[in-house]
PDB file of the backbone (N, CA, C, O) and the ligand in Angstrom, with CONECT records:
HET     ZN  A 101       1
ATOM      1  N   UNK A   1    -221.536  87.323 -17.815  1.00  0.00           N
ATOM      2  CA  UNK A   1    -222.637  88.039 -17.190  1.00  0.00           C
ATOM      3  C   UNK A   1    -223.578  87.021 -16.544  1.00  0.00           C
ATOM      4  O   UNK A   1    -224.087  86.087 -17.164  1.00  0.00           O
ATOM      5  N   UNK A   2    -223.816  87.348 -14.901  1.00  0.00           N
ATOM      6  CA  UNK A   2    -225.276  85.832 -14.606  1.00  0.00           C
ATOM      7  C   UNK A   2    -226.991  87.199 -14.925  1.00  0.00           C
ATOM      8  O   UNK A   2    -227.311  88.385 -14.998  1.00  0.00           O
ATOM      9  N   UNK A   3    -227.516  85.745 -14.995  1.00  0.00           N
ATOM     10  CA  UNK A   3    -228.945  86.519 -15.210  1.00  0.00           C
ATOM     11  C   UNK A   3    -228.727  87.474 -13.600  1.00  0.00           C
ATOM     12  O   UNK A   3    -227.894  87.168 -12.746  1.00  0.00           O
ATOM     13  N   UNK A   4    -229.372  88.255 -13.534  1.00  0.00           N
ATOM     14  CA  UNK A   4    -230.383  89.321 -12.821  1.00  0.00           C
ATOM     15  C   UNK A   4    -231.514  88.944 -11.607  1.00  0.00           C
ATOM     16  O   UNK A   4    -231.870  89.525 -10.582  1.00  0.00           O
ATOM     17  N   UNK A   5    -231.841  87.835 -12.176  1.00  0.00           N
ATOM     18  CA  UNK A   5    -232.819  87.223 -11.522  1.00  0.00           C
ATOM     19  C   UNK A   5    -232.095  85.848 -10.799  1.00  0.00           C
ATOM     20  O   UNK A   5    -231.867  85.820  -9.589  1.00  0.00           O
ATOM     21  N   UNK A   6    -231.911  85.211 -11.316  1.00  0.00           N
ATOM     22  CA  UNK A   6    -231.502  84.168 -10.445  1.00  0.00           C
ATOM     23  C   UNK A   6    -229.732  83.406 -10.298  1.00  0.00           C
ATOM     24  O   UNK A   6    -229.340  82.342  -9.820  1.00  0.00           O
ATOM     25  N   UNK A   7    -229.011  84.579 -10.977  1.00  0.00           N
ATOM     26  CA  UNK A   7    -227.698  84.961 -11.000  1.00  0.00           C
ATOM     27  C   UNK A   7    -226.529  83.295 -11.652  1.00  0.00           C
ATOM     28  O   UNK A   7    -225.305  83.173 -11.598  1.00  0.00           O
ATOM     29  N   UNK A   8    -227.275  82.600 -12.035  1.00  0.00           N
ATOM     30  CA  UNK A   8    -226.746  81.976 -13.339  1.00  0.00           C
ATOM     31  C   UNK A   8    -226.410  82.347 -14.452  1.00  0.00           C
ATOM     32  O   UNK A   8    -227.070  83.094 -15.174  1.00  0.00           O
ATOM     33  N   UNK A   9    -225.052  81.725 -14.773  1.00  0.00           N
ATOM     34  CA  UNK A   9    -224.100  82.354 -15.749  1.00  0.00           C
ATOM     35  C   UNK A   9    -225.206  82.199 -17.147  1.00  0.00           C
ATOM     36  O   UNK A   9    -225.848  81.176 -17.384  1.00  0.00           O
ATOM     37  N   UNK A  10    -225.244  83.488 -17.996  1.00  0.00           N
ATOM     38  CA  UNK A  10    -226.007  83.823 -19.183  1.00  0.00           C
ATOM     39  C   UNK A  10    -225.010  83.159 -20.229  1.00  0.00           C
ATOM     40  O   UNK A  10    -223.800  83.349 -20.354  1.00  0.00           O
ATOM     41  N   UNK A  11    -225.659  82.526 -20.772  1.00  0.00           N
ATOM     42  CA  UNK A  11    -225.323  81.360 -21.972  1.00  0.00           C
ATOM     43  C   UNK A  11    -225.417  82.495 -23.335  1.00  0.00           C
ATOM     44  O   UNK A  11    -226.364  83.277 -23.423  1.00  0.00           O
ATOM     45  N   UNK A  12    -224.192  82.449 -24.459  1.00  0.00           N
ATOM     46  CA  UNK A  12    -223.997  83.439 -25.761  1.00  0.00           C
ATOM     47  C   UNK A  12    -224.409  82.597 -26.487  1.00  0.00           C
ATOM     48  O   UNK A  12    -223.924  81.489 -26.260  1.00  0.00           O
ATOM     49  N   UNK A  13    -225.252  82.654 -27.440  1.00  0.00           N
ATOM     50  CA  UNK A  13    -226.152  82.141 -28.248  1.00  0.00           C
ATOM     51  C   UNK A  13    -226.367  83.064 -29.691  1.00  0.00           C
ATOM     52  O   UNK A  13    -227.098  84.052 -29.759  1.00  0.00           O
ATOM     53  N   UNK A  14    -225.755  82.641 -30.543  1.00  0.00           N
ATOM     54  CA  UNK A  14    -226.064  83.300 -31.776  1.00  0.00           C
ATOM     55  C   UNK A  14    -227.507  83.502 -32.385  1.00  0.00           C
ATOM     56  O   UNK A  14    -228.242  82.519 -32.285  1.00  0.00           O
ATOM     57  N   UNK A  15    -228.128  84.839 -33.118  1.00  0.00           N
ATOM     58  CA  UNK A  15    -229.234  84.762 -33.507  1.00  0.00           C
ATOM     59  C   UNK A  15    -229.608  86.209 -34.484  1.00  0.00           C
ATOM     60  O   UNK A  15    -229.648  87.427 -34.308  1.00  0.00           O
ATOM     61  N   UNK A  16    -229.858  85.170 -35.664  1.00  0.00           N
ATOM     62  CA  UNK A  16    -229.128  85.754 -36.754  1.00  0.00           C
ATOM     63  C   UNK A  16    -228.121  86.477 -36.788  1.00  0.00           C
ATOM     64  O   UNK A  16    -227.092  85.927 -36.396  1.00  0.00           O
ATOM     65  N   UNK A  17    -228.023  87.715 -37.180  1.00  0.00           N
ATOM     66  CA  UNK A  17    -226.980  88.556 -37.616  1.00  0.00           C
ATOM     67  C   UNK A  17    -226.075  89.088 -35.534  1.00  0.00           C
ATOM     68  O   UNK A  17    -225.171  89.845 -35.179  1.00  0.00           O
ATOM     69  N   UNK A  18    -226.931  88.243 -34.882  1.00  0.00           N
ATOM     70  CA  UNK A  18    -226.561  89.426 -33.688  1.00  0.00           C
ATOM     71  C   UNK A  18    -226.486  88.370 -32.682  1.00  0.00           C
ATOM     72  O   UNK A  18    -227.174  87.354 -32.780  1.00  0.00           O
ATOM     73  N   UNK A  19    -225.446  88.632 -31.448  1.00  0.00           N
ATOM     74  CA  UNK A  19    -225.077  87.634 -30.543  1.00  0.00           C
ATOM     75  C   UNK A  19    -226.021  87.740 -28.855  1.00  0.00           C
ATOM     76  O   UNK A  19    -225.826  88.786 -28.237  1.00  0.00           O
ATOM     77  N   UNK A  20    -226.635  87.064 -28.431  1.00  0.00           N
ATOM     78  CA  UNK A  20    -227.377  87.250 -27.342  1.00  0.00           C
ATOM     79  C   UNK A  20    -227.367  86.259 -26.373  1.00  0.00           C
ATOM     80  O   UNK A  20    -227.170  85.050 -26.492  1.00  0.00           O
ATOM     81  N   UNK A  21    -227.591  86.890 -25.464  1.00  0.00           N
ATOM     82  CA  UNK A  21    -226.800  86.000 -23.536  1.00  0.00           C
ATOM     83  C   UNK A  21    -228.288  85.875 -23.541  1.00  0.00           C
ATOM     84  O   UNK A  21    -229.052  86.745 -23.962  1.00  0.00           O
ATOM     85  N   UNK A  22    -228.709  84.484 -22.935  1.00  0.00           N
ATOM     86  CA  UNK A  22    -230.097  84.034 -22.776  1.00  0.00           C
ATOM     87  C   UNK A  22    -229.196  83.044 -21.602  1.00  0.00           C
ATOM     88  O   UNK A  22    -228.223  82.290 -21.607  1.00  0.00           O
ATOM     89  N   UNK A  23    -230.614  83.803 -20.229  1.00  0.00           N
ATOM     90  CA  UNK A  23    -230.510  83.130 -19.015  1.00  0.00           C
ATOM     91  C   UNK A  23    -231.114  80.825 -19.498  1.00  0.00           C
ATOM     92  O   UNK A  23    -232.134  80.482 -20.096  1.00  0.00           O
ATOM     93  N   UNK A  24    -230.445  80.254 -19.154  1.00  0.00           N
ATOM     94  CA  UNK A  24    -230.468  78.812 -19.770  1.00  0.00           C
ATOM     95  C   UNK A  24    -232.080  78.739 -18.422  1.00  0.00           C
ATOM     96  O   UNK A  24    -232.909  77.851 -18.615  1.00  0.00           O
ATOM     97  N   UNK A  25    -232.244  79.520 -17.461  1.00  0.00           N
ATOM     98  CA  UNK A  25    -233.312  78.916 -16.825  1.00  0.00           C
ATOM     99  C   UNK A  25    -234.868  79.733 -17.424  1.00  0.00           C
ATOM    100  O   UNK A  25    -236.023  79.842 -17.012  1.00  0.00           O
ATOM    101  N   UNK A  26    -234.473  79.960 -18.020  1.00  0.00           N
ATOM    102  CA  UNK A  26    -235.361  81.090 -18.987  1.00  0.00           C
ATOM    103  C   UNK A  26    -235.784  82.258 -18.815  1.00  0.00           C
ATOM    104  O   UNK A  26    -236.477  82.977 -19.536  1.00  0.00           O
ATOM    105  N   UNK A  27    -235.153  82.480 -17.419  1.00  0.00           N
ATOM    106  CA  UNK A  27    -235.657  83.966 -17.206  1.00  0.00           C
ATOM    107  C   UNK A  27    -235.413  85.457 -18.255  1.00  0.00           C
ATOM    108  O   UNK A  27    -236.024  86.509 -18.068  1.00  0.00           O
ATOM    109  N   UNK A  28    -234.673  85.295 -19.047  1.00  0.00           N
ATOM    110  CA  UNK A  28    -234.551  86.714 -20.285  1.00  0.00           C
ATOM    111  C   UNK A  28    -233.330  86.726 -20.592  1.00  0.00           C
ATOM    112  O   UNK A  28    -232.502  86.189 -19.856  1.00  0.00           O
ATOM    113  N   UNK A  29    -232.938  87.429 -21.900  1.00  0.00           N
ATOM    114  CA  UNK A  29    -231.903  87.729 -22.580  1.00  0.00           C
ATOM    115  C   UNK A  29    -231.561  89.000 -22.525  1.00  0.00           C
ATOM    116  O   UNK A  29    -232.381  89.895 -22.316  1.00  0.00           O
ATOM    117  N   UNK A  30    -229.993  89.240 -22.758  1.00  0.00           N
ATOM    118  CA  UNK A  30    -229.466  90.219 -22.761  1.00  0.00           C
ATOM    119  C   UNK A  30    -228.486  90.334 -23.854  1.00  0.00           C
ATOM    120  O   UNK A  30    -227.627  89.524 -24.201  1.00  0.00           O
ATOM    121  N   UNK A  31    -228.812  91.645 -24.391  1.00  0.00           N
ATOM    122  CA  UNK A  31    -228.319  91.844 -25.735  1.00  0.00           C
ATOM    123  C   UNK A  31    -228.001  93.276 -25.993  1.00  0.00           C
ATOM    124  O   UNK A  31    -228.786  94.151 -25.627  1.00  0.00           O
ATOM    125  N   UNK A  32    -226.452  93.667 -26.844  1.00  0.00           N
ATOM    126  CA  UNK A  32    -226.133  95.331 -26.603  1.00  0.00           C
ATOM    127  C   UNK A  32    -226.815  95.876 -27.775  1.00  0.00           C
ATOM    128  O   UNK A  32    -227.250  95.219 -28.721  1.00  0.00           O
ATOM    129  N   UNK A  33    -226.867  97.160 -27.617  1.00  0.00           N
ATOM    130  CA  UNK A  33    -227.348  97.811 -28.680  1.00  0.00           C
ATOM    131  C   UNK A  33    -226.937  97.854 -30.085  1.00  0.00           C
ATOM    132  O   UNK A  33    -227.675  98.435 -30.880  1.00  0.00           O
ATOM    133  N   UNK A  34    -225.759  97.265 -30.523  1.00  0.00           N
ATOM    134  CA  UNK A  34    -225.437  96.842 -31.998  1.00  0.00           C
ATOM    135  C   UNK A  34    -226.026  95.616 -32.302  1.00  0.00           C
ATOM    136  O   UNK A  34    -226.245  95.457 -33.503  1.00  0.00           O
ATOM    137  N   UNK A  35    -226.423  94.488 -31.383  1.00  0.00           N
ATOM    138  CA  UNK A  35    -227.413  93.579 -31.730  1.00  0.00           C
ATOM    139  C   UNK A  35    -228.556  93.816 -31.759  1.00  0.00           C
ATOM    140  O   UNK A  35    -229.173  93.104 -32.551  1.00  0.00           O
ATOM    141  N   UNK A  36    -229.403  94.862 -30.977  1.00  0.00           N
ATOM    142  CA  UNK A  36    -230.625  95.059 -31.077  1.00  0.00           C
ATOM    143  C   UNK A  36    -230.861  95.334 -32.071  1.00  0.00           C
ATOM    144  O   UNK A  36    -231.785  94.836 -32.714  1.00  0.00           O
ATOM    145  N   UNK A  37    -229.898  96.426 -32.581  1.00  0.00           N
ATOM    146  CA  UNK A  37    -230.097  97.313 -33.819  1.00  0.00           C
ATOM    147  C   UNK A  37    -229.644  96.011 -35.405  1.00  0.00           C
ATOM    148  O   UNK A  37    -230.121  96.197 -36.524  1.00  0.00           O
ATOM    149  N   UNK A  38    -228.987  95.195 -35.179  1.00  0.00           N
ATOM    150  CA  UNK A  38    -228.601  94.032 -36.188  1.00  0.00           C
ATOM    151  C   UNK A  38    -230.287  93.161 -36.432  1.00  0.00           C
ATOM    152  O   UNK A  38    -230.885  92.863 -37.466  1.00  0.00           O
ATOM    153  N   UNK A  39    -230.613  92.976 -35.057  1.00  0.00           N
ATOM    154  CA  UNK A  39    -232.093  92.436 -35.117  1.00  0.00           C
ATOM    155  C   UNK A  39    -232.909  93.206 -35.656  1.00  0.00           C
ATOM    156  O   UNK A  39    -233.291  92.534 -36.614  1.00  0.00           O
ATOM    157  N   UNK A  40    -233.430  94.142 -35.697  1.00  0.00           N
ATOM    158  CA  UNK A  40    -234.490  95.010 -36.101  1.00  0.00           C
ATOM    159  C   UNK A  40    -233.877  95.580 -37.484  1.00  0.00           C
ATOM    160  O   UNK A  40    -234.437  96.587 -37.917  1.00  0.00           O
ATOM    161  N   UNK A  41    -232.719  95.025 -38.283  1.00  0.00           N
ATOM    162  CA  UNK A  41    -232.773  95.582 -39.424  1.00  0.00           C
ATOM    163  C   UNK A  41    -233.046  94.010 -39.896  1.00  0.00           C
ATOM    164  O   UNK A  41    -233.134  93.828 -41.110  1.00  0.00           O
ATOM    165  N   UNK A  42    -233.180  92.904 -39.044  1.00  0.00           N
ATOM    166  CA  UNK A  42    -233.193  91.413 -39.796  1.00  0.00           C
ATOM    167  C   UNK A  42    -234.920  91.301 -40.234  1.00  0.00           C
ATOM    168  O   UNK A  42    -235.446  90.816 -41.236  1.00  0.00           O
ATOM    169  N   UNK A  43    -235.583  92.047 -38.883  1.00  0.00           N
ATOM    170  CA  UNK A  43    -236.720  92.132 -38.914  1.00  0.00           C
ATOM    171  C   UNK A  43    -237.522  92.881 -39.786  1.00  0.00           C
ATOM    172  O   UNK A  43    -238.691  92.552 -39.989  1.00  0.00           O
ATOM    173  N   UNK A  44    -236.982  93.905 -40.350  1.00  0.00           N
ATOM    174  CA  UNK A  44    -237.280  94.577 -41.428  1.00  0.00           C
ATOM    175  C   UNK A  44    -237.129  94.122 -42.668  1.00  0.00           C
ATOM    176  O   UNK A  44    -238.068  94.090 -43.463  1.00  0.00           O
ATOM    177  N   UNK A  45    -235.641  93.630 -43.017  1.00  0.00           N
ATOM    178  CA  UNK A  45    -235.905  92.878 -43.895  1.00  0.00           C
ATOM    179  C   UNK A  45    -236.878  91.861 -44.394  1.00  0.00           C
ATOM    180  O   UNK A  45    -237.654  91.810 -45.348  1.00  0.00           O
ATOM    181  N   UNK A  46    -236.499  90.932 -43.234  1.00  0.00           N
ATOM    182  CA  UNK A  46    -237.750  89.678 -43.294  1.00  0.00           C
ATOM    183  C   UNK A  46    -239.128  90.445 -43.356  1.00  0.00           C
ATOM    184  O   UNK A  46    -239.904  89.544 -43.673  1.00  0.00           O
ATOM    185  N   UNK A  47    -239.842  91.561 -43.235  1.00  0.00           N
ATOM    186  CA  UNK A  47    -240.862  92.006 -43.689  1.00  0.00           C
ATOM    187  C   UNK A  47    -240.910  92.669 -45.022  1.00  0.00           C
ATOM    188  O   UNK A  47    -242.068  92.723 -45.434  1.00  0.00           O
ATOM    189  N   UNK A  48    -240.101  93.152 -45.769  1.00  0.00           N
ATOM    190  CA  UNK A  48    -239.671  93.511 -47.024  1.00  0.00           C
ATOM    191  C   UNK A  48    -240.160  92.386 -47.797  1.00  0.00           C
ATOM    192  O   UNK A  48    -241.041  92.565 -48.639  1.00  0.00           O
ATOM    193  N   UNK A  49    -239.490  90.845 -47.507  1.00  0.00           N
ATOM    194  CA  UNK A  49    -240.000  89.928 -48.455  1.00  0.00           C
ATOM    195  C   UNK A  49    -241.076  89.107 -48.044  1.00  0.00           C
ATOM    196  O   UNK A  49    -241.317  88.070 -48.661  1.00  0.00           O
ATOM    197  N   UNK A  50    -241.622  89.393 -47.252  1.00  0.00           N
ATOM    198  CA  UNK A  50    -242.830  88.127 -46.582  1.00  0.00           C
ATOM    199  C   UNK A  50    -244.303  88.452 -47.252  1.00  0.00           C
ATOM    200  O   UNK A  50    -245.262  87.682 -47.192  1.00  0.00           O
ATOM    201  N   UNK A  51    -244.301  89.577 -47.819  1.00  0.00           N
ATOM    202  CA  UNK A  51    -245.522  89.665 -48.483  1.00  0.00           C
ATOM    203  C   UNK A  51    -246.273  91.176 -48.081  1.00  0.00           C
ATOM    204  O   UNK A  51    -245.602  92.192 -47.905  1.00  0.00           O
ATOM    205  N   UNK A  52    -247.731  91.145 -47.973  1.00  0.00           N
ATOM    206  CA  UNK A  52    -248.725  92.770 -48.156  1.00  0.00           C
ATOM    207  C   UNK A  52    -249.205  91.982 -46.479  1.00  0.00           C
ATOM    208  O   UNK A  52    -249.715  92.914 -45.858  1.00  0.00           O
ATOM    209  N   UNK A  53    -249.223  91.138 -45.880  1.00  0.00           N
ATOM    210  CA  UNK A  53    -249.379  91.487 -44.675  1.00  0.00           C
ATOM    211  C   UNK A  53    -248.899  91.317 -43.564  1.00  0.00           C
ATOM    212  O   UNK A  53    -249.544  90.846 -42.628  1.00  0.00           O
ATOM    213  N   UNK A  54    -247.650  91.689 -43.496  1.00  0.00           N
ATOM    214  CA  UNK A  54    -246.527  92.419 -42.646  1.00  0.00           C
ATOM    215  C   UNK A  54    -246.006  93.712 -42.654  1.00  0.00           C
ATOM    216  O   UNK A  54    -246.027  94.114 -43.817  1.00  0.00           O
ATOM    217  N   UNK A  55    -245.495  94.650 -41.805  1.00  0.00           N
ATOM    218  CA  UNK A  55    -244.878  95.423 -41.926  1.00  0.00           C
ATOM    219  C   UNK A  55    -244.209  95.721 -41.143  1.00  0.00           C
ATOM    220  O   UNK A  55    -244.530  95.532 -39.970  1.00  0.00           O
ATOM    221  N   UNK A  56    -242.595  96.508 -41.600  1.00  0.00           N
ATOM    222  CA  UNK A  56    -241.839  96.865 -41.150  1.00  0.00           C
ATOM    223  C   UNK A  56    -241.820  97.192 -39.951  1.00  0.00           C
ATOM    224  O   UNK A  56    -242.919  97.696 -39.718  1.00  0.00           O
ATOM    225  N   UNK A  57    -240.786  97.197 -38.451  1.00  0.00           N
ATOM    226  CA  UNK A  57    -241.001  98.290 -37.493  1.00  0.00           C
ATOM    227  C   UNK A  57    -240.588  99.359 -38.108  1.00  0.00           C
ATOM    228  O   UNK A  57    -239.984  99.406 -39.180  1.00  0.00           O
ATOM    229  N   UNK A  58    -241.004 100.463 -37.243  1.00  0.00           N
ATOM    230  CA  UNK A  58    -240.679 101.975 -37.978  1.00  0.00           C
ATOM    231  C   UNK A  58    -239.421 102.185 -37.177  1.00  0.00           C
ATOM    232  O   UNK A  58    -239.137 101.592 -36.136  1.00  0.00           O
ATOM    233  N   UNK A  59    -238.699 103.105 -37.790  1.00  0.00           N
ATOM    234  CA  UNK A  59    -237.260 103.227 -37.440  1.00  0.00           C
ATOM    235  C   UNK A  59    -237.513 104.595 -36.176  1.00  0.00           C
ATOM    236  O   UNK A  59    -238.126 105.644 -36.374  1.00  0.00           O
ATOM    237  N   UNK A  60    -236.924 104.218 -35.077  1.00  0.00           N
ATOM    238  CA  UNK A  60    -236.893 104.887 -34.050  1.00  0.00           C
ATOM    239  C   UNK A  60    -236.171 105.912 -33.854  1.00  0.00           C
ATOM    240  O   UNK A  60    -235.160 105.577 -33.238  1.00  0.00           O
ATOM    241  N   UNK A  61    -236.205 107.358 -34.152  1.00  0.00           N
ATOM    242  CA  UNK A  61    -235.156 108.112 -33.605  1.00  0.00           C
ATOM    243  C   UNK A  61    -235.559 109.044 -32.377  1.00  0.00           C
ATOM    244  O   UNK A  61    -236.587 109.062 -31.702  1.00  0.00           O
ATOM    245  N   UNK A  62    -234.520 109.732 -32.325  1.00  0.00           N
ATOM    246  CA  UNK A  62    -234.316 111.091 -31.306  1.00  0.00           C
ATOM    247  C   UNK A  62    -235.753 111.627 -30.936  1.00  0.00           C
ATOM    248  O   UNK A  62    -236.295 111.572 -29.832  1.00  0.00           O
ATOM    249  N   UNK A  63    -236.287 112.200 -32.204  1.00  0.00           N
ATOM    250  CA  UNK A  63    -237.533 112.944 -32.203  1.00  0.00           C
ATOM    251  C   UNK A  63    -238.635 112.007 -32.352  1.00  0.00           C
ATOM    252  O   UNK A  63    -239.683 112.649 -32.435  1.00  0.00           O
ATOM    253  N   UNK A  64    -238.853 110.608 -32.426  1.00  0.00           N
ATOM    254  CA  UNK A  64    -240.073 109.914 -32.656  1.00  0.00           C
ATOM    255  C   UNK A  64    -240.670 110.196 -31.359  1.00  0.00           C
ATOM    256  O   UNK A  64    -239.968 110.211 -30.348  1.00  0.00           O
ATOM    257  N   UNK A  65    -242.249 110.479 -31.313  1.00  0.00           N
ATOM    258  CA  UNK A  65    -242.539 110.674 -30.108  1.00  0.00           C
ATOM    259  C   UNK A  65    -243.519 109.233 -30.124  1.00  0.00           C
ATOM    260  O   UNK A  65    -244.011 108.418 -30.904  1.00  0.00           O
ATOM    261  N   UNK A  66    -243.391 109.630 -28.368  1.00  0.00           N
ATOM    262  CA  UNK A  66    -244.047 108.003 -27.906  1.00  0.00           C
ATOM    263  C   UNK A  66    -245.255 107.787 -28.459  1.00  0.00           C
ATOM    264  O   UNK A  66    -245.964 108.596 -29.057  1.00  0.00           O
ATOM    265  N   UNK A  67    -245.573 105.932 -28.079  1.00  0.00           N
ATOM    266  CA  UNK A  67    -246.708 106.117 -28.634  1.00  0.00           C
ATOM    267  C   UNK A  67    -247.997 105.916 -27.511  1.00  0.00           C
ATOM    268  O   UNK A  67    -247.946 105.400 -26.395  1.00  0.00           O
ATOM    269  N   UNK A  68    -249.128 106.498 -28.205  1.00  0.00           N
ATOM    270  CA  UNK A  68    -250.233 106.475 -27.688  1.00  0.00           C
ATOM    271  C   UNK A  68    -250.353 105.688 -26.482  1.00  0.00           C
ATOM    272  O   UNK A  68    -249.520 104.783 -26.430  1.00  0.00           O
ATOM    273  N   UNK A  69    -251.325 105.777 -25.263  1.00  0.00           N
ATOM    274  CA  UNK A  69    -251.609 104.187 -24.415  1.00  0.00           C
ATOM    275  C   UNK A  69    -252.445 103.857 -25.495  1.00  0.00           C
ATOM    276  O   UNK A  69    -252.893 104.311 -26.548  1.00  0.00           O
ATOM    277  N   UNK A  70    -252.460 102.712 -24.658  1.00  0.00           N
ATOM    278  CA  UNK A  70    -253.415 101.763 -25.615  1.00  0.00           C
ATOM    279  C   UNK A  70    -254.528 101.789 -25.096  1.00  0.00           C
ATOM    280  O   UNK A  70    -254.589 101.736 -23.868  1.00  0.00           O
ATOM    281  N   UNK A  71    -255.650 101.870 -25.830  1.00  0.00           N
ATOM    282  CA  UNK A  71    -256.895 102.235 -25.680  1.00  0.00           C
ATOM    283  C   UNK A  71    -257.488 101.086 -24.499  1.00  0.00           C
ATOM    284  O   UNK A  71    -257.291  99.870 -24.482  1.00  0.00           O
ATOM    285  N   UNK A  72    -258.369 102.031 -23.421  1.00  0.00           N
ATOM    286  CA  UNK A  72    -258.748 100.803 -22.836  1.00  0.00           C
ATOM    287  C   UNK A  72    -260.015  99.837 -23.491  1.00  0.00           C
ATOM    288  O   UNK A  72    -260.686  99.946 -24.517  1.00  0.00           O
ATOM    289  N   UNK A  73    -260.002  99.203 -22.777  1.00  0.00           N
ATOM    290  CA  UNK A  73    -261.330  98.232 -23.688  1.00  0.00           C
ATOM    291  C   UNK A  73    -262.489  98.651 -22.610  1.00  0.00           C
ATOM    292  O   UNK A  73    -262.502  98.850 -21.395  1.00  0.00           O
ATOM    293  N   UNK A  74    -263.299  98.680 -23.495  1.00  0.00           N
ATOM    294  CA  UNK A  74    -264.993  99.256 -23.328  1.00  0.00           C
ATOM    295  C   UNK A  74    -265.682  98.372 -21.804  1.00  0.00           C
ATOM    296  O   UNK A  74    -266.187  97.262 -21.969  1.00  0.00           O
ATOM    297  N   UNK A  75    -265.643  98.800 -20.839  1.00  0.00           N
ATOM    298  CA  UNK A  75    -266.497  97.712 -19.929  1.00  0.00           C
ATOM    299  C   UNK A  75    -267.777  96.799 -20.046  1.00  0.00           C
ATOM    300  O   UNK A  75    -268.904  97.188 -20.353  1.00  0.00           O
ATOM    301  N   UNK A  76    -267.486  95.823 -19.817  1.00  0.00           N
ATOM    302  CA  UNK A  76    -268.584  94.576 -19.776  1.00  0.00           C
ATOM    303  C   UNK A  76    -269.820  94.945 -18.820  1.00  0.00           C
ATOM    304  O   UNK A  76    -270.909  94.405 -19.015  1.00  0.00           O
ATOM    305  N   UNK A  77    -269.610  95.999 -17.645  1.00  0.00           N
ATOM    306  CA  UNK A  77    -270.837  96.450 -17.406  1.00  0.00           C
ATOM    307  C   UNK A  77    -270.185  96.929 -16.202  1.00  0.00           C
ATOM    308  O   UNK A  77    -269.077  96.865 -15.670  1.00  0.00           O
ATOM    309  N   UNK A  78    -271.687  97.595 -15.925  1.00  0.00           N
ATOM    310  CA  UNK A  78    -271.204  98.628 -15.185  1.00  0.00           C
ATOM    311  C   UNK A  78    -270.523  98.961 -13.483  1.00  0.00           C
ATOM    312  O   UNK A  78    -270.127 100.052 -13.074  1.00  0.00           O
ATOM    313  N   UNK A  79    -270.547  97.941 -12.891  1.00  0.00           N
ATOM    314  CA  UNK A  79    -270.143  97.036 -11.978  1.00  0.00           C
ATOM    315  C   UNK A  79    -268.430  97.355 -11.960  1.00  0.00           C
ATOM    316  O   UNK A  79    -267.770  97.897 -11.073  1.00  0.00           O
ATOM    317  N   UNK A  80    -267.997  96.818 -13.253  1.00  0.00           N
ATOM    318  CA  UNK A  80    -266.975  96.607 -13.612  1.00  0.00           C
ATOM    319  C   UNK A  80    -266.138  97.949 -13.469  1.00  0.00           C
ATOM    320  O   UNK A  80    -265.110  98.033 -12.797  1.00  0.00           O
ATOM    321  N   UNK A  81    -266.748  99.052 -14.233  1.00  0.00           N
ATOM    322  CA  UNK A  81    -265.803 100.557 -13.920  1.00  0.00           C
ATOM    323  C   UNK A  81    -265.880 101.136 -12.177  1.00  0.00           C
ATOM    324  O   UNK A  81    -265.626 102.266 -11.758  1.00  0.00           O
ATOM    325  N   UNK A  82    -266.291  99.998 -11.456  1.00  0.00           N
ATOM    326  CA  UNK A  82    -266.374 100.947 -10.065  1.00  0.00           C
ATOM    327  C   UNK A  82    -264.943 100.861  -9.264  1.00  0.00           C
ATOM    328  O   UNK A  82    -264.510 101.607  -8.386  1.00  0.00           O
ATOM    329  N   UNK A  83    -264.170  99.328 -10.055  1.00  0.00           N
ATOM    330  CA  UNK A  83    -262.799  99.099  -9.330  1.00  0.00           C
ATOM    331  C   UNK A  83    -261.765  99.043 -10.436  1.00  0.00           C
ATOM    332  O   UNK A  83    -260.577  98.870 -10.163  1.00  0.00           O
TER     333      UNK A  83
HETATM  334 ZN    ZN A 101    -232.087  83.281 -14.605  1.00  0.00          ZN2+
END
C-alpha cells in the first residue's frame, strides 16, 4: 500500500498485539479493523492496571450515540464573537 499523501510505499510495523503500515515520511498510518479493535482492547487493558487515574475507552457499538460537540470556550471579549 503507498501513503495517500505522498504515495510512498507504507512500511508494516508491528505494535503490540496489532500490525500497522506507517507512511516512513510521517504522514499517517494505516491499520484494518482487527488491529484497531486488537489496539483498543491493549488500551483497555493497560488502563485496567495503571491505576484510579485512567480510564478505559468505552466500547463502541451499533447504538452508541455520538458524542456531544465540544463545548465552545467562553470569549475573551467581545470583539472576539463578531468573527
Ligand atoms: Zn507519506
Amino acid at each position: 500500500m503507498n501513503c495517500p499523501e505522498c504515495g510512498t510505499g507504507m512500511v508494516e510495523s508491528p505494535v503490540a498485539a496489532a500490525s500497522v503500515l506507517r507512511c516512513p515520511d510521517g504522514h499517517g498510518v494505516y491499520l484494518d479493523r482487527a488491529s484497531l479493535g486488537a489496539l483498543v482492547e491493549a488500551e483497555s487493558d493497560w488502563h485496567r492496571f495503571a491505576g484510579q487515574h485512567t480510564a478505559p475507552m468505552p466500547r463502541i457499538t451499533p447504538d452508541t450515540a455520538p458524542a456531544p460537540p465540544p463545548a465552545k470556550a467562553p470569549a475573551r471579549a467581545w470583539v472576539e464573537t463578531l468573527f
